[in-house]
N, C-alpha and C positions, 0 to 999 in steps of 0.2 A: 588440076582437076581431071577426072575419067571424062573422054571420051567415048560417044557411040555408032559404031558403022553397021548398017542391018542390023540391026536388032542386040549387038554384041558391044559390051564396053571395056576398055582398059584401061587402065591409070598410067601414062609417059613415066611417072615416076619410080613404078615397078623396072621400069630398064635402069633407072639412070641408077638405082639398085642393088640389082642385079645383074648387069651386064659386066662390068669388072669381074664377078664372082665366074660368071659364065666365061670370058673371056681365058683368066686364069686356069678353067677345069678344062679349057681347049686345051690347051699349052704345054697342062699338066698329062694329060692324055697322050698328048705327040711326043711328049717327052719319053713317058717311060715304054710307049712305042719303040721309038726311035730307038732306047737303049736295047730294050728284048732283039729287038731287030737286028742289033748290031752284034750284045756280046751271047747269043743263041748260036753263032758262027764262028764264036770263037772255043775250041778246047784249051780246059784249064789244065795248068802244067802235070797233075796228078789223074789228070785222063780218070776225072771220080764223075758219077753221074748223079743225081737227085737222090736215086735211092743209096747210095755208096756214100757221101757225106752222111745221109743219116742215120745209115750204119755205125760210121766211125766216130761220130760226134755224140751219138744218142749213150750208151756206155760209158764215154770217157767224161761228159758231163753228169754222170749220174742218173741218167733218165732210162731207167734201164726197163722199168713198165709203160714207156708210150710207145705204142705200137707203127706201122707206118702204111698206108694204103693207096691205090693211084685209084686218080678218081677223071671222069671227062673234062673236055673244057681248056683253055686257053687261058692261064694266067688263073684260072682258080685254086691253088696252092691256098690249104689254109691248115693253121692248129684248132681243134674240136677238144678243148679241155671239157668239157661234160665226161666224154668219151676216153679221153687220153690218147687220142687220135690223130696222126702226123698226117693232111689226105696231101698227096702228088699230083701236079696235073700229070698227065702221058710224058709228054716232052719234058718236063723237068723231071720229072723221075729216070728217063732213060738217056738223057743226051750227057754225055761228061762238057757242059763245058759253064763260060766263066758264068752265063745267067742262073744255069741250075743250080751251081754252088751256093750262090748268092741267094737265092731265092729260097731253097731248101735250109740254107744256114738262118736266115731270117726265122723262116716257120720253127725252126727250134728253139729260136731266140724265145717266141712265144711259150713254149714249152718249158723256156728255163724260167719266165716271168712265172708260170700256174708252179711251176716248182717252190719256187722264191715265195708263192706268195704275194705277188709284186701288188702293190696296194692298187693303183691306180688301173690295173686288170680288174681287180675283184671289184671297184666302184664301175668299171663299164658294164660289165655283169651284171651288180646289181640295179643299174636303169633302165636294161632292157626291157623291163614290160612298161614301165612308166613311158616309153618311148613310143612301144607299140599302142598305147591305149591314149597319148596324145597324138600322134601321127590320125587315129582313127577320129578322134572324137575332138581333139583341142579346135580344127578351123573349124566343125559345127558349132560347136560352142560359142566360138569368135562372130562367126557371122549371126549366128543367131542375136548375141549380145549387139550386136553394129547395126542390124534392120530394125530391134527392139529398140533402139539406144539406150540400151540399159550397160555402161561403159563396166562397169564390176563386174557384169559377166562375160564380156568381151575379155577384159582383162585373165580371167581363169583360162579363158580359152588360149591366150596368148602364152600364159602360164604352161599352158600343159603340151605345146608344141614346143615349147621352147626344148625340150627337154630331148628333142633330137640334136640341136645345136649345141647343148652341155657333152650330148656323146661324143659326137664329132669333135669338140675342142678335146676330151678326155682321151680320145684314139689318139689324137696327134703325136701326144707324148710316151704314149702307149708304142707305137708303131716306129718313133726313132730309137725309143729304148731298146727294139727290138734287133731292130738295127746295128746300132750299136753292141749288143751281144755277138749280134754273130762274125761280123768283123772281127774281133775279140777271139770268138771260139773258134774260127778259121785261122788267125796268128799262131793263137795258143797252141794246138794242136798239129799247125804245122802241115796245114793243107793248101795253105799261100807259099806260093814257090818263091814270089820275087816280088818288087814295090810294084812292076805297073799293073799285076796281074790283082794286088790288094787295092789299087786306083779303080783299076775296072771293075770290081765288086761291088767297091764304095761308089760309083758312078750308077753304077746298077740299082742302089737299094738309093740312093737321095732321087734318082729319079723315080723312084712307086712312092717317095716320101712326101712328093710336090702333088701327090695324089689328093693324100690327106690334108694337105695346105688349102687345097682348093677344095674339097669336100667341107672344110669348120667354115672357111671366107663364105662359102654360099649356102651355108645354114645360119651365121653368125644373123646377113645382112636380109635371109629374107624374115627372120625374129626382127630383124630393127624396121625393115620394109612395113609390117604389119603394124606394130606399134607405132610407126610417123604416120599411117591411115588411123589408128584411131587416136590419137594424137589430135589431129586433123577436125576427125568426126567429133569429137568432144567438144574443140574450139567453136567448130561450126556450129553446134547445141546449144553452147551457151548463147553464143554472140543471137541467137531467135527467140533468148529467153525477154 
């Protein structure tokens, strides 16, 4: 049951929760640290930089209209399919070594999916307002339905945040697919020198992958956190009926 200190209460149960989820996105966090940190120091054997893989890759994969731009930021590397937009951070655009390749090779990975078509990009797409408009509006909903006890509309509310935690499971596979491309497009192409140099890649990209692990775990569990609170509040309802 929620406890109250000064005026403020929490449910113990919200940790037992979420604290696993939390624990994990530490982990995950120090992880793909650790990796940047490590292979950011390393030059890959083709002395190619961020923007130099996506030169060579962007062409020979067929992507010959997405363009490429650096953008601020630290670890902000992303593909902008609206756009057709490769953005760089500074550092992985200019450094030749094994994290830019990887990271840079990844972001095109994205590029080859909006090519492709890849289904399960075009369904993350298509949830993003449903996401943005339960994010805003799903927990007023929920708690409004839980102080009314009116559990049917508690329930919509649960309904309509959920739909962040359908994203997050939807990236997961989205983000190793990506993965996986680019591995591929750096073999293929012949931008991996040697196996430990394709290890350290692959090191590099499972560790931004345990990202997303812990990104669905602590959406998954606080959709399930909410639903055991009205769960709860329903039983409790009845049993005063």
């Amino acid at each position: 049951m929620p406890y109250g200190i000064g005026g403020f209460y929490f449910d113990p149960m919200y940790f037992v929760f979420l604290i696993p989820a939390l624990l994990l996105a530490m982990y995950a966090q120090w992880r793909v640290q650790s990796a940047y940190a490590r292979w950011s120091l390393v030059r890959n054997n083709r002395n190619m930089t961020g923007v130099d893989v996506a030169r060579a890759l962007l062409p020979n994969e067929r992507m010959n209209d997405v363009s490429v731009e650096m953008v601020g930021g630290k670890l902000s590397d992303h593909y902008d399919p609206s756009s057709n937009v490769l953005r760089l951070s500074a550092e992985v655009a200019q450094q030749p070594t094994v994290a830019s390749m990887a990271i840079a090779a990844h972001e095109i990975g994205h590029a080859e999916q909006d090519r492709d078509g890849y289904f399960l990009m075009k369904v993350r797409s298509g949830i993003v307002p449903l996401v943005n408009v339960g994010s805003q509006l799903g927990y007023l909903i929920f708690f409004g339905g839980l102080l009314a006890q009116i559990p049917a509309i508690a329930w919509i509310g649960v309904i309509m945040f959920s739909a962040g935690a359908v994203f997050a499971l939807v990236t997961l596979p989205v983000e190793l697919d990506a993965s996986s491309r680019a591995l591929r497009m750096l073999n293929d192409n012949k931008l991996i020198q040697s196996g430990e140099e394709y290890a350290a890649a692959k090191n590099m990209l499972s560790a931004a992958a345990l990202t997303y692990v812990a990104g669905a775990a602590q959406a998954v569990l606080t959709v399930l956190y909410y639903v055991f609170v009205l769960l709860n509040a329903t039983s409790r309802n009845r049993q005063r009926e």
